[in-house]
N, C-alpha and C positions, 0 to 999 in steps of 0.2 A: 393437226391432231396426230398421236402416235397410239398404236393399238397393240399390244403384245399378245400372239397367237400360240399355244403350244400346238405342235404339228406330230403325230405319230408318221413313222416310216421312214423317216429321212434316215441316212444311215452312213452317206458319203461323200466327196467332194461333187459327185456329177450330182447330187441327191440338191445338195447346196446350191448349185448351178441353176437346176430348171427350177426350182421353186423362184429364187433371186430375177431368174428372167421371166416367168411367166408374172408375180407380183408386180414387175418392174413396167412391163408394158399397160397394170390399169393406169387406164386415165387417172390422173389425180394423183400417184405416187410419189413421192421425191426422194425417199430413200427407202430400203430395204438392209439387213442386217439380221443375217439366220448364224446360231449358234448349235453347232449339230448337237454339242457334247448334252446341249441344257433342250436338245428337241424344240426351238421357240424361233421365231420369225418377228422380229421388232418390224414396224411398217411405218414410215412418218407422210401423211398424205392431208390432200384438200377434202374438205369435210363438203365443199358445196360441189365437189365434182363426182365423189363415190363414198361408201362407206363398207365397214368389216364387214357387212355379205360377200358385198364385190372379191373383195381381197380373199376371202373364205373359199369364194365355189371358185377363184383363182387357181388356187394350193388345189382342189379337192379335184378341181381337172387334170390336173397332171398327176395323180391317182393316191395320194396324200391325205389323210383324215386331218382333220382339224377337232380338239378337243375341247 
């Protein structure tokens, strides 16, 4: 399953960084792809192991709004 998140606050490559590795570590991930210029976070993951909450309060711990 892939989920398209826009994310307020990203701004820069380290901005791009922690989101990609905090996303990357839920269980269930298998790919991540943020596009700073478009503010959005593509997620491709297993639907029986987490879902876009997981991914959401993911982004929103590292101090990031999800919209």
């Amino acid at each position: 399953m892939t989920a398209a998140l826009n994310v307020n606050g990203m701004t820069c490559g380290h901005c791009k960084a922690t989101v990609e590795k905090a996303v990357s570590a839920v269980d269930g991930v298998s790919e991540v792809a943020v596009d700073l210029a478009a503010k959005t976070v593509t997620v491709s993951y297993d639907p029986d192991k987490t879902g876009e909450a997981n991914l959401k309060r993911a982004i929103e711990d590292q101090g990031y709004s999800v919209l």
